[in-house]
PDB file with SEQRES, HELIX, SHEET and CRYST1 records, atoms N, CA, C and O in Angstrom:
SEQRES   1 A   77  UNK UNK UNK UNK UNK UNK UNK UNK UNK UNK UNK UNK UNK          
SEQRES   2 A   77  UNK UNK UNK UNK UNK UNK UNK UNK UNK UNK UNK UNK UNK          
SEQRES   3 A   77  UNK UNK UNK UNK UNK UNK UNK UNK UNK UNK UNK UNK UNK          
SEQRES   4 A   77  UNK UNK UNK UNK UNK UNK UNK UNK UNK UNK UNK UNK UNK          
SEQRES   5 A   77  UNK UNK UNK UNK UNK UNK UNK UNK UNK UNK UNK UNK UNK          
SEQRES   6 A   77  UNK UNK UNK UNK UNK UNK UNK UNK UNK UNK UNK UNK              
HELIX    1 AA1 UNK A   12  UNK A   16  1                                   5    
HELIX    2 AA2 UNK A   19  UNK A   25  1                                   7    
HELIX    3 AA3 UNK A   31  UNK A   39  1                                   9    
HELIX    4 AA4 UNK A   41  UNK A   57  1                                  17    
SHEET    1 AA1 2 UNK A  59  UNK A  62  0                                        
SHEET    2 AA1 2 UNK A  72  UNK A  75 -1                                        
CRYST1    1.000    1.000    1.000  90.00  90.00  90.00 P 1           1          
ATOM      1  N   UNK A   1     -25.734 -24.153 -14.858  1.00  0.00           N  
ATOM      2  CA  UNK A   1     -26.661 -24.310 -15.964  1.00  0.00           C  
ATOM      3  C   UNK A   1     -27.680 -25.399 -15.624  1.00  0.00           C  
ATOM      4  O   UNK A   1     -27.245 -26.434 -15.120  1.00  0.00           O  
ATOM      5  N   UNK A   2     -28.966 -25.274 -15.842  1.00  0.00           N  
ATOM      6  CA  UNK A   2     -29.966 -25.977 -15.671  1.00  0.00           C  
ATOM      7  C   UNK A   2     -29.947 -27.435 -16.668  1.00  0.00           C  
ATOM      8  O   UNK A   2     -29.327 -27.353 -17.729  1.00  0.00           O  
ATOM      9  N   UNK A   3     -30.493 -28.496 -16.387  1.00  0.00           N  
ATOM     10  CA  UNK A   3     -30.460 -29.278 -16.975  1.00  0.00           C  
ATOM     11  C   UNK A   3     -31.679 -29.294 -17.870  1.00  0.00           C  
ATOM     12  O   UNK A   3     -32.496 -29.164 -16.958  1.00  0.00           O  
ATOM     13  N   UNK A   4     -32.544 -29.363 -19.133  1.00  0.00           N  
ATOM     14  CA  UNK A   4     -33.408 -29.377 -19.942  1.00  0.00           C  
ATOM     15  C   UNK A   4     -34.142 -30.639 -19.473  1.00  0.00           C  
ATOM     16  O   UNK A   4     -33.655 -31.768 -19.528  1.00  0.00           O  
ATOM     17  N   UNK A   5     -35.314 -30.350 -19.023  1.00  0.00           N  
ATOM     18  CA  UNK A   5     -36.171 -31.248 -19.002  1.00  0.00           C  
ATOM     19  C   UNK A   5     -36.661 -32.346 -19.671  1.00  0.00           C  
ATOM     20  O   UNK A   5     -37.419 -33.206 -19.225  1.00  0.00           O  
ATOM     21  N   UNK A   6     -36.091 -32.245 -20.976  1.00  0.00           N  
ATOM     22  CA  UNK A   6     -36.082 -33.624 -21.700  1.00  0.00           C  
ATOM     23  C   UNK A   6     -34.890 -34.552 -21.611  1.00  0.00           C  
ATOM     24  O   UNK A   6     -34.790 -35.625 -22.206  1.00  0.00           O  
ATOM     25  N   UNK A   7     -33.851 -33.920 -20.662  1.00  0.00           N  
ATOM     26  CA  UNK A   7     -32.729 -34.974 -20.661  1.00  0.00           C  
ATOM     27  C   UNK A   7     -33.151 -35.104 -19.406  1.00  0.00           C  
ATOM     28  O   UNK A   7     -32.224 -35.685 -18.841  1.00  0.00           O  
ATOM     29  N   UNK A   8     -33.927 -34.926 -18.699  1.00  0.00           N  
ATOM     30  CA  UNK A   8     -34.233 -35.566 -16.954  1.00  0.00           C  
ATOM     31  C   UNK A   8     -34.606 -36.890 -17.229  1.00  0.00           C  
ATOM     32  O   UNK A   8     -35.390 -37.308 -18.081  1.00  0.00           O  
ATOM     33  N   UNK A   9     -33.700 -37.713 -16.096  1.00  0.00           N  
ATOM     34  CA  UNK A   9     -34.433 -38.658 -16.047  1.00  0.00           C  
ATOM     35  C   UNK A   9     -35.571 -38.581 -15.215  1.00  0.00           C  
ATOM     36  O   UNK A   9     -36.062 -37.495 -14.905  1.00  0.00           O  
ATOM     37  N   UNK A  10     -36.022 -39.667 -14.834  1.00  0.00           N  
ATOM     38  CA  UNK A  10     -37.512 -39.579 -14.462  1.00  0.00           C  
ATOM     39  C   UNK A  10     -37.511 -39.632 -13.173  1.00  0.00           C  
ATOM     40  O   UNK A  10     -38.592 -39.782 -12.604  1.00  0.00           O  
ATOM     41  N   UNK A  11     -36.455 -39.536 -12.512  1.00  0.00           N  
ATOM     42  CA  UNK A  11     -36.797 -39.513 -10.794  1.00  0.00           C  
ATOM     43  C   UNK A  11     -36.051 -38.109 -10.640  1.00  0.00           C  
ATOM     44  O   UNK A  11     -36.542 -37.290  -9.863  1.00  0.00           O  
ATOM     45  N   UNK A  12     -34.790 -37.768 -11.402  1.00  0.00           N  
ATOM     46  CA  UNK A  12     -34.877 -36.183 -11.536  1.00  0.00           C  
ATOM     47  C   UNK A  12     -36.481 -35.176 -11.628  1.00  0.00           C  
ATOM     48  O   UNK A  12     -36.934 -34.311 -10.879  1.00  0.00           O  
ATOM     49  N   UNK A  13     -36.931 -35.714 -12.746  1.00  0.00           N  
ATOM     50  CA  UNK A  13     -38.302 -34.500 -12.997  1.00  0.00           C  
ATOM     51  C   UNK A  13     -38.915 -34.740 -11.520  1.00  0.00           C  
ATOM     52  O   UNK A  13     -39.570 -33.933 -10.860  1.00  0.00           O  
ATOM     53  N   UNK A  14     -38.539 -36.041 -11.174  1.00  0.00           N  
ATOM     54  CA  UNK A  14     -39.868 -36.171 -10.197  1.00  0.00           C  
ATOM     55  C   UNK A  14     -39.510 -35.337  -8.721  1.00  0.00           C  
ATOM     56  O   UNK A  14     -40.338 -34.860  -7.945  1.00  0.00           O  
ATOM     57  N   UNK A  15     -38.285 -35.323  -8.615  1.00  0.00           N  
ATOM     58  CA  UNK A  15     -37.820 -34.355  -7.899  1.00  0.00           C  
ATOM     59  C   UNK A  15     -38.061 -33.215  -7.435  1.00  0.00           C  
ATOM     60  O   UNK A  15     -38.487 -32.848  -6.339  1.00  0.00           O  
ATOM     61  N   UNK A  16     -37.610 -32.415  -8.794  1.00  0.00           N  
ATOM     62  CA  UNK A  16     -37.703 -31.599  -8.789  1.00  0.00           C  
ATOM     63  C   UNK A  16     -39.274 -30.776  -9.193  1.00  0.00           C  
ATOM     64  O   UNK A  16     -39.324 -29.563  -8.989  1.00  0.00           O  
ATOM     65  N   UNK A  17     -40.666 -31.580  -9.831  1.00  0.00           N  
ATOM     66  CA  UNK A  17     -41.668 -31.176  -9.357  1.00  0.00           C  
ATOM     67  C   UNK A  17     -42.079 -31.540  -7.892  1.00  0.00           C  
ATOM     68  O   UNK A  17     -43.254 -31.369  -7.567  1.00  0.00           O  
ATOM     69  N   UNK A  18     -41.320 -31.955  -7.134  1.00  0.00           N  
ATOM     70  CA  UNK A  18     -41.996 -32.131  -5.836  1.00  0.00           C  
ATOM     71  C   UNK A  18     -41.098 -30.938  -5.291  1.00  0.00           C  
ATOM     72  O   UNK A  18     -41.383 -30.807  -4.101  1.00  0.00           O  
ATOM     73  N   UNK A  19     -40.316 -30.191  -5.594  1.00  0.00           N  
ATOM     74  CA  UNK A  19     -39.930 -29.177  -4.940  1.00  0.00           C  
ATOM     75  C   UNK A  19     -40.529 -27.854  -5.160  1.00  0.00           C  
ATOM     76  O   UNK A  19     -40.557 -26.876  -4.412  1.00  0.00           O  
ATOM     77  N   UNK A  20     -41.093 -28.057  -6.561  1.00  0.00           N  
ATOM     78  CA  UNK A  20     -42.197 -27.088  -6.812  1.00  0.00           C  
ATOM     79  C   UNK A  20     -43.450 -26.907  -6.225  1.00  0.00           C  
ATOM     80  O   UNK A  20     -44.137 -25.935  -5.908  1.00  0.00           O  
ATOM     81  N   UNK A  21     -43.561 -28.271  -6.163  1.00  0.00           N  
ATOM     82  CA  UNK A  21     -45.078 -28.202  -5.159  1.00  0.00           C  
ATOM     83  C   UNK A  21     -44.898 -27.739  -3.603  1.00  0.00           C  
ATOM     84  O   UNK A  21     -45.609 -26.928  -3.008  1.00  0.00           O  
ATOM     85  N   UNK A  22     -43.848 -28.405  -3.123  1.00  0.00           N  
ATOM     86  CA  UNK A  22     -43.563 -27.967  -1.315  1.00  0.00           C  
ATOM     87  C   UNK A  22     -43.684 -26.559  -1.461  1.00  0.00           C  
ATOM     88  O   UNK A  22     -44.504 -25.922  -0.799  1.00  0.00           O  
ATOM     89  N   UNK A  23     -42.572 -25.795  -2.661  1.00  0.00           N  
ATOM     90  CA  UNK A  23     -42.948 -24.255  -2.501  1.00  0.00           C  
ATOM     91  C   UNK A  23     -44.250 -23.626  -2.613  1.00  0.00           C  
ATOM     92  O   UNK A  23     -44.848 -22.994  -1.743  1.00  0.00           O  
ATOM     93  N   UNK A  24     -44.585 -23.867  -3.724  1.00  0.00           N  
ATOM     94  CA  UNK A  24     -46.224 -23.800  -4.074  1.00  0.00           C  
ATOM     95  C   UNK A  24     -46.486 -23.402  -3.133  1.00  0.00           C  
ATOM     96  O   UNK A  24     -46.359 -22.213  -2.839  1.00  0.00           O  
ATOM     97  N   UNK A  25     -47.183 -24.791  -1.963  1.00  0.00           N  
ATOM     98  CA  UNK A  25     -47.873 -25.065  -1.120  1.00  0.00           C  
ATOM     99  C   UNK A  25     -47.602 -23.952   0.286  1.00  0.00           C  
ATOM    100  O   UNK A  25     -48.385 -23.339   1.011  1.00  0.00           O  
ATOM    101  N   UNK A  26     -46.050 -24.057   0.234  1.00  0.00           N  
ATOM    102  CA  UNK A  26     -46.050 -23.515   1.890  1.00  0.00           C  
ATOM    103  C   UNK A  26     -45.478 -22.062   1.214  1.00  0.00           C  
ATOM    104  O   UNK A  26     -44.388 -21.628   1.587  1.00  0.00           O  
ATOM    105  N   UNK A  27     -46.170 -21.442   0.342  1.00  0.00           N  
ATOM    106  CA  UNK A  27     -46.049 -19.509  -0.112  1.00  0.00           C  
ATOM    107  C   UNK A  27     -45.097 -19.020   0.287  1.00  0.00           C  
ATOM    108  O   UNK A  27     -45.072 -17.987   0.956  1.00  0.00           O  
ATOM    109  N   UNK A  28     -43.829 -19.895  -0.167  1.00  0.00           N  
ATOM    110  CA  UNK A  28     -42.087 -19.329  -0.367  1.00  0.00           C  
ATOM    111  C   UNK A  28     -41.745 -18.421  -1.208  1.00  0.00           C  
ATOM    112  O   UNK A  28     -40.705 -17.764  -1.166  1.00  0.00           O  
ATOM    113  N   UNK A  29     -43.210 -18.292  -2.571  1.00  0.00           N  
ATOM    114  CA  UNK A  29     -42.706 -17.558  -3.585  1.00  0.00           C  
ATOM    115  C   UNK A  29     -43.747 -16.562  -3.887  1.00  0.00           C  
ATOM    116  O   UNK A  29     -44.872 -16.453  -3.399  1.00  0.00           O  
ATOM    117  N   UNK A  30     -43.087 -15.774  -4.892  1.00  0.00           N  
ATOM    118  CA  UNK A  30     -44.389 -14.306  -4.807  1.00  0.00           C  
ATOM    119  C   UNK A  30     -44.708 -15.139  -6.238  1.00  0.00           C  
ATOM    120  O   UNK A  30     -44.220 -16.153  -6.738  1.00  0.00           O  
ATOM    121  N   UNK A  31     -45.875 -14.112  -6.685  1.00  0.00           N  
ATOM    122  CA  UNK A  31     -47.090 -14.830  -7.264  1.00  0.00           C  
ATOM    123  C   UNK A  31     -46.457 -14.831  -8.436  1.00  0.00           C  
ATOM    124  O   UNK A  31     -46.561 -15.914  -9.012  1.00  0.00           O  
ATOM    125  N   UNK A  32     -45.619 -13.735  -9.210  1.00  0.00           N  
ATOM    126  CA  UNK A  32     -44.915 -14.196 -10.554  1.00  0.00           C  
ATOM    127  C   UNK A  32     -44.134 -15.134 -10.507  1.00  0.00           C  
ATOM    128  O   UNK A  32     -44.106 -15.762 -11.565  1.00  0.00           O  
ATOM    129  N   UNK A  33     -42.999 -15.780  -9.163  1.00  0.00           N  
ATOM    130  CA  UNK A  33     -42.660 -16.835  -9.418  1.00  0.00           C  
ATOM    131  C   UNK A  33     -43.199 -18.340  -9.216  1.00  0.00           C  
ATOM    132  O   UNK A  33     -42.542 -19.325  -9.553  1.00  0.00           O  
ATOM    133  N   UNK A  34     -44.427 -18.393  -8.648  1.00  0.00           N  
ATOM    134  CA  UNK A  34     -45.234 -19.156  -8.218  1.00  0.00           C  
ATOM    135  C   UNK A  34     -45.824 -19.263  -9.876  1.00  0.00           C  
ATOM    136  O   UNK A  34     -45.611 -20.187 -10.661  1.00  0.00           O  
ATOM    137  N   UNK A  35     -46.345 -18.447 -10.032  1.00  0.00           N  
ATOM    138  CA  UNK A  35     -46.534 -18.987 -11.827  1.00  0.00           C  
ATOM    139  C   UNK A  35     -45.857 -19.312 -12.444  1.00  0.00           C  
ATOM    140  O   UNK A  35     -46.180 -20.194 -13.240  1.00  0.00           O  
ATOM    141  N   UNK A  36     -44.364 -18.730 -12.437  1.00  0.00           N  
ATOM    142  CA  UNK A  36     -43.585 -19.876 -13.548  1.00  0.00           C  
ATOM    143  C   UNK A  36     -43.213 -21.035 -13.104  1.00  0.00           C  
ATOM    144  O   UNK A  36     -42.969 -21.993 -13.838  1.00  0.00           O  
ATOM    145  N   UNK A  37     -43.112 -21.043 -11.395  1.00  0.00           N  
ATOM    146  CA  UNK A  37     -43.207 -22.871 -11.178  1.00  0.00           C  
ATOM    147  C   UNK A  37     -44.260 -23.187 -11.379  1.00  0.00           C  
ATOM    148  O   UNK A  37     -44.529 -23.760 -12.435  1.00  0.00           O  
ATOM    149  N   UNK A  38     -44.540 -23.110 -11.102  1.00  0.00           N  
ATOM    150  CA  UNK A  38     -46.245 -23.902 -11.865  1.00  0.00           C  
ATOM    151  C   UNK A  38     -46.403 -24.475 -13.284  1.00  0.00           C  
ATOM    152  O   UNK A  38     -46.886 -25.566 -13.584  1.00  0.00           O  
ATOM    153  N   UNK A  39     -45.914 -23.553 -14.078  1.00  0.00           N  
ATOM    154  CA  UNK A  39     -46.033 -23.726 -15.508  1.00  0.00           C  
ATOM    155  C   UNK A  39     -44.528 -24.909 -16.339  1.00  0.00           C  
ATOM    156  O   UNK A  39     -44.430 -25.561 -17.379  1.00  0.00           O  
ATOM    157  N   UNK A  40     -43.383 -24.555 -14.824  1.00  0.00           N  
ATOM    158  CA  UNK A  40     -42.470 -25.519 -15.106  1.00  0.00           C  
ATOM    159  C   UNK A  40     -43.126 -26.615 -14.668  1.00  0.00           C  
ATOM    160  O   UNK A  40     -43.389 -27.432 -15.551  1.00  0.00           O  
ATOM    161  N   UNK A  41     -43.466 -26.877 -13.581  1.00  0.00           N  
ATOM    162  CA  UNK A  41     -44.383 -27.866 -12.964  1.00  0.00           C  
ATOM    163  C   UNK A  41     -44.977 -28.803 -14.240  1.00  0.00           C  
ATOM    164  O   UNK A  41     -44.381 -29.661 -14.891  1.00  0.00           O  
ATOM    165  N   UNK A  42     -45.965 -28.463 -14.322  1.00  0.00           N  
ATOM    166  CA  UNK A  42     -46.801 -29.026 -16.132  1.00  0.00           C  
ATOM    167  C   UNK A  42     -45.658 -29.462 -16.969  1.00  0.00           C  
ATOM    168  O   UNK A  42     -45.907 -30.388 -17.741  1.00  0.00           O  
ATOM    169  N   UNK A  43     -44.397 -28.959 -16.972  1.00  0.00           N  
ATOM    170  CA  UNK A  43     -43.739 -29.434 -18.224  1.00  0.00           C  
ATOM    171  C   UNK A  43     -43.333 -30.686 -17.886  1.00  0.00           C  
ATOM    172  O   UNK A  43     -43.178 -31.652 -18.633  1.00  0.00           O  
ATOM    173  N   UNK A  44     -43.101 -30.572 -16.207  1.00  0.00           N  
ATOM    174  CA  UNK A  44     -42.187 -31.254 -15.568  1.00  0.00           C  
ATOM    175  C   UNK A  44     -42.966 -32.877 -15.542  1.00  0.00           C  
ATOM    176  O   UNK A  44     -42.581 -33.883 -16.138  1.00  0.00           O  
ATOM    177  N   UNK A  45     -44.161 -32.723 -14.648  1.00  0.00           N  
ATOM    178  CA  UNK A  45     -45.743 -33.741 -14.535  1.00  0.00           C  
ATOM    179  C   UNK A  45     -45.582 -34.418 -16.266  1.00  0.00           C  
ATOM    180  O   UNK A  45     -45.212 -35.585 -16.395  1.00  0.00           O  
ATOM    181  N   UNK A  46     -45.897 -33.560 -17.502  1.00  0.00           N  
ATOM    182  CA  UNK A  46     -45.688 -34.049 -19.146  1.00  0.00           C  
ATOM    183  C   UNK A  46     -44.582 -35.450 -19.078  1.00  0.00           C  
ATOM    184  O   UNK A  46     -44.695 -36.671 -19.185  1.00  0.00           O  
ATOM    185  N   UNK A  47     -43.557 -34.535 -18.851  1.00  0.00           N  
ATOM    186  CA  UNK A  47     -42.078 -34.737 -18.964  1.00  0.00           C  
ATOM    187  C   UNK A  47     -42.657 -36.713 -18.151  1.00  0.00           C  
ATOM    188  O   UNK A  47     -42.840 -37.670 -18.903  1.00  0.00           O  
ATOM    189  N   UNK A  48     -42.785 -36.792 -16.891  1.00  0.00           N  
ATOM    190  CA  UNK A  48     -42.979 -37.935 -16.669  1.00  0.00           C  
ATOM    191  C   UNK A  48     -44.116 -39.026 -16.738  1.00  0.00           C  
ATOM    192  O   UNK A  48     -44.186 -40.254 -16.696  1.00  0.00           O  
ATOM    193  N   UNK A  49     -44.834 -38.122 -16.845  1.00  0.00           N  
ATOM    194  CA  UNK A  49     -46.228 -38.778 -17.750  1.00  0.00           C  
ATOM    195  C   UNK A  49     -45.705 -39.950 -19.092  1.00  0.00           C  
ATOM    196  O   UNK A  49     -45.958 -41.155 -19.123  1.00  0.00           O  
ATOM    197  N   UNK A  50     -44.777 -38.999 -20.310  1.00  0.00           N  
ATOM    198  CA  UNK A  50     -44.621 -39.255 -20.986  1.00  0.00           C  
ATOM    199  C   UNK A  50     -43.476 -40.863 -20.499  1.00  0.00           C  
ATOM    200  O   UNK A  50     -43.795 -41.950 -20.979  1.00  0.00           O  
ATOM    201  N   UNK A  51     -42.546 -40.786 -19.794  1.00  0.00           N  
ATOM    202  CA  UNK A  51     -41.657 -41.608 -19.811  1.00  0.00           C  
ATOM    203  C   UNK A  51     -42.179 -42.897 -19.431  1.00  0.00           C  
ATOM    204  O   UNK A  51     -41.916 -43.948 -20.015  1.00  0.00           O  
ATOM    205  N   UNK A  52     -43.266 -42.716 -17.978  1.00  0.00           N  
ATOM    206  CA  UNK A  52     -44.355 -43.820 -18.021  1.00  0.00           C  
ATOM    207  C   UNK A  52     -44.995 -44.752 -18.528  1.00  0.00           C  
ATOM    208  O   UNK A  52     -45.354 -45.884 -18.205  1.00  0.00           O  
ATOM    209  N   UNK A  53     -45.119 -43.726 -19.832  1.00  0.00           N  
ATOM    210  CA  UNK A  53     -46.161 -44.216 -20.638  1.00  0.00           C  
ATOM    211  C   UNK A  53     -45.159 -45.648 -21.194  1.00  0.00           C  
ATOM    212  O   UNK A  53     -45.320 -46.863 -21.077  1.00  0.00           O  
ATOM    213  N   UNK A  54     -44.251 -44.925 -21.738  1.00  0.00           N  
ATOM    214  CA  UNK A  54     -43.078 -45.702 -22.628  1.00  0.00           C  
ATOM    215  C   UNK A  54     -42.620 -46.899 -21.717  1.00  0.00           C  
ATOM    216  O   UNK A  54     -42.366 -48.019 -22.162  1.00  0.00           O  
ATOM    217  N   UNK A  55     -42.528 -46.466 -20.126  1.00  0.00           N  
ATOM    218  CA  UNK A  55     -42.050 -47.727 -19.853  1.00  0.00           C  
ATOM    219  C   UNK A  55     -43.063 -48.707 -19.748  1.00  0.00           C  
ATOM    220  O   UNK A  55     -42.790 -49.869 -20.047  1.00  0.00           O  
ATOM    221  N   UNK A  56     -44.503 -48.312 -19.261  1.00  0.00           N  
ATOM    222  CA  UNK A  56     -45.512 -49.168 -19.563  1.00  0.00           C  
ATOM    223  C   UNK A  56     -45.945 -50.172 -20.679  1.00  0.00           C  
ATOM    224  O   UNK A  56     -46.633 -51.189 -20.593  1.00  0.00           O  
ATOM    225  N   UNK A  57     -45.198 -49.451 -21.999  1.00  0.00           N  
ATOM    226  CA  UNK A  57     -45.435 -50.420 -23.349  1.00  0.00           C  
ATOM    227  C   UNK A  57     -44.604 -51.499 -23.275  1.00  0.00           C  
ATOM    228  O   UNK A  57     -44.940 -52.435 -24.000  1.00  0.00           O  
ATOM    229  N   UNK A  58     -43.282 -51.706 -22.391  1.00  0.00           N  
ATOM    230  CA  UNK A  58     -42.259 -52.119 -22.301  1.00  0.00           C  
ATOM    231  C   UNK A  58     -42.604 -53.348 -21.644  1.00  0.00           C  
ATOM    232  O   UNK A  58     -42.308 -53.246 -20.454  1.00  0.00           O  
ATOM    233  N   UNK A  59     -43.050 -54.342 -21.886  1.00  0.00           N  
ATOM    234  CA  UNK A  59     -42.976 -54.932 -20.529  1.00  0.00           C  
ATOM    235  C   UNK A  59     -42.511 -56.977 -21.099  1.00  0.00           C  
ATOM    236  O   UNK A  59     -42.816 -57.484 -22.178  1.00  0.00           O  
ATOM    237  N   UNK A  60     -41.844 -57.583 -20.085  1.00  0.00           N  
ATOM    238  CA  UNK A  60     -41.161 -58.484 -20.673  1.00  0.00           C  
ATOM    239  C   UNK A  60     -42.279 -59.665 -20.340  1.00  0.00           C  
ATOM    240  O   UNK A  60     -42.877 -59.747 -19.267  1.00  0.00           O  
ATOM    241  N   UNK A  61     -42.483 -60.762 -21.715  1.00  0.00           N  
ATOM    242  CA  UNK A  61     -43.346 -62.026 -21.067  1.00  0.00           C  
ATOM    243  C   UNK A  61     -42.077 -63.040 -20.381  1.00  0.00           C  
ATOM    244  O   UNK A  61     -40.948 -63.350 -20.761  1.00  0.00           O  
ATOM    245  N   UNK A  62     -42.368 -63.152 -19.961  1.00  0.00           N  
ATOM    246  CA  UNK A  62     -41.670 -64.529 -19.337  1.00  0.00           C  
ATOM    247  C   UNK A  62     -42.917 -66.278 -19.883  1.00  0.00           C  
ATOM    248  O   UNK A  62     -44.026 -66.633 -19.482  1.00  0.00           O  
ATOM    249  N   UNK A  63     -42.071 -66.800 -20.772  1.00  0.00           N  
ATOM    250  CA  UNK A  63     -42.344 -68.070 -20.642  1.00  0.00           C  
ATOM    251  C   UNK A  63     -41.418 -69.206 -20.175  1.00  0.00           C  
ATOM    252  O   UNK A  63     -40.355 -69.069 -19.570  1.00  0.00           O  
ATOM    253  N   UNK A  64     -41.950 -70.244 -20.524  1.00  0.00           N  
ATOM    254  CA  UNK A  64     -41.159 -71.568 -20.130  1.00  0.00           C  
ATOM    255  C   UNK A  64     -41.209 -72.711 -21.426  1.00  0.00           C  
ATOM    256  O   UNK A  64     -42.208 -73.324 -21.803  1.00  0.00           O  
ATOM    257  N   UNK A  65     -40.120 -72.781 -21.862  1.00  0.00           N  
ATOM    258  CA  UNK A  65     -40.206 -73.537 -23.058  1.00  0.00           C  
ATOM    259  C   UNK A  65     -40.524 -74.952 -22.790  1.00  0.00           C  
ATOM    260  O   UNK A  65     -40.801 -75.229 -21.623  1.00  0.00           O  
ATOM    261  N   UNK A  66     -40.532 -75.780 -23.562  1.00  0.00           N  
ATOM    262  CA  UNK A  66     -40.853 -77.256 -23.467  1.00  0.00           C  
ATOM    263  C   UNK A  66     -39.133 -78.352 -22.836  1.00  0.00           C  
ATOM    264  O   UNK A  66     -39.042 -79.513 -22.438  1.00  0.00           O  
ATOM    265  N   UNK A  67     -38.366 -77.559 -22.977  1.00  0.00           N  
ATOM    266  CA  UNK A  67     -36.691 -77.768 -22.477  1.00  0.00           C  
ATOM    267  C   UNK A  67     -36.852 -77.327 -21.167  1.00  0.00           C  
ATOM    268  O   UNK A  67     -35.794 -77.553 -20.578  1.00  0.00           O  
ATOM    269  N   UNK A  68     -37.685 -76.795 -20.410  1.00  0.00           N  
ATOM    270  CA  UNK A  68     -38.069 -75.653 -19.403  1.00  0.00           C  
ATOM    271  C   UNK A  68     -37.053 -74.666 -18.991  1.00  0.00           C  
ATOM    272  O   UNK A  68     -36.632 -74.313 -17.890  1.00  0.00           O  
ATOM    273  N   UNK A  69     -36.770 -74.305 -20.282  1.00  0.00           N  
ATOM    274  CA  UNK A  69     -35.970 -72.996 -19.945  1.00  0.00           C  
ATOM    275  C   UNK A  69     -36.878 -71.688 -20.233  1.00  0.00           C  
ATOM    276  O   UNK A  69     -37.859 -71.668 -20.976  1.00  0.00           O  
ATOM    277  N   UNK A  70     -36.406 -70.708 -19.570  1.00  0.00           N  
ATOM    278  CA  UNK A  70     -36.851 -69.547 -19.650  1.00  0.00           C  
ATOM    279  C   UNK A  70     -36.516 -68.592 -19.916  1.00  0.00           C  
ATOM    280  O   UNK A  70     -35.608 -67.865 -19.511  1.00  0.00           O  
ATOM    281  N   UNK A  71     -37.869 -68.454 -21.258  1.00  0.00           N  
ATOM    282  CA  UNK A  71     -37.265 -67.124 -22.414  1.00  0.00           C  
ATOM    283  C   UNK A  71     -38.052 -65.681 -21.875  1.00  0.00           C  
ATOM    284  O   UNK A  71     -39.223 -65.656 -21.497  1.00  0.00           O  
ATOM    285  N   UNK A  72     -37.229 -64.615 -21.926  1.00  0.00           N  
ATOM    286  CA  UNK A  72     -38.192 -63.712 -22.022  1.00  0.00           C  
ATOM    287  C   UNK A  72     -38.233 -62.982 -23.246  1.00  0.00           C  
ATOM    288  O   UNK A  72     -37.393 -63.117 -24.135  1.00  0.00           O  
ATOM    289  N   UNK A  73     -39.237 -62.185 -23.294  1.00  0.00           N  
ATOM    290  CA  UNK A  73     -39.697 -61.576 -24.758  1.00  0.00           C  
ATOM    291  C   UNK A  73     -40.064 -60.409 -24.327  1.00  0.00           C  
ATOM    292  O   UNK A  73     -40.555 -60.321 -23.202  1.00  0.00           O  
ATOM    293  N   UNK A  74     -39.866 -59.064 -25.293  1.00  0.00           N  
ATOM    294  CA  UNK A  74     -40.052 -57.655 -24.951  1.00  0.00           C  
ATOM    295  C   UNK A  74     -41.768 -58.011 -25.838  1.00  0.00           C  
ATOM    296  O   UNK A  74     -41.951 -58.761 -26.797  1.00  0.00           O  
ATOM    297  N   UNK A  75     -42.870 -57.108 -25.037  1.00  0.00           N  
ATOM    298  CA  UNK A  75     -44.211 -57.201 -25.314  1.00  0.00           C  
ATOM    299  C   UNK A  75     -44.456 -55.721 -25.442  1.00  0.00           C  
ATOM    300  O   UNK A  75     -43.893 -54.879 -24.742  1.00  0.00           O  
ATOM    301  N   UNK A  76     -45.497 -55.416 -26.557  1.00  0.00           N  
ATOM    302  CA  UNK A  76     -45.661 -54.214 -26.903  1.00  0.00           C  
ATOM    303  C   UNK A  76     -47.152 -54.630 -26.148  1.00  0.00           C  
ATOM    304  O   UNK A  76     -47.740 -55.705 -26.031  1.00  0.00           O  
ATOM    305  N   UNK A  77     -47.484 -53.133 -25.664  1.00  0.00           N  
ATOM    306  CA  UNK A  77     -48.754 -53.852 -24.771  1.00  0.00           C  
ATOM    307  C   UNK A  77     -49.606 -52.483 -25.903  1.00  0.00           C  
ATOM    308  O   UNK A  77     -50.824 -52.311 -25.853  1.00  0.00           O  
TER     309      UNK A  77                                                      
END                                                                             
């Protein structure tokens, strides 16, 4: 059973659109299945686009208090 592309993690999708593309590229597949990788492809590219994005908002400040210890803080960017 296939795993659903929304439970991929993100080096899974990334995977497995790079296996879509090698086929793609070097014409392993006939043209109806070359279109539905393709079109998995896009879900797949979405799929990590999206997770990107999220980890991009994510990002920690690091300061230094006046004790000089160091706090970090989750930053919504």
């Amino acid at each position: 059973m296939t795993k659903s592309i929304e439970k991929m993690s993100f080096e899974e999708a990334l995977a497995e659109l790079e296996e879509i593309v090698n086929k793609i590229d070097t014409g392993q597949e006939s043209l109806a299945d070359a279109v539905a990788s393709f079109e998995k492809g896009v879900a797949l590219k979405k799929h990590c686009e999206k997770m990107l994005k999220e980890a991009k908002l994510k990002i920690e400040k690091v300061t230094i208090t006046a004790e000089n210890k160091i706090e970090f803080t989750e930053v919504e960017v």
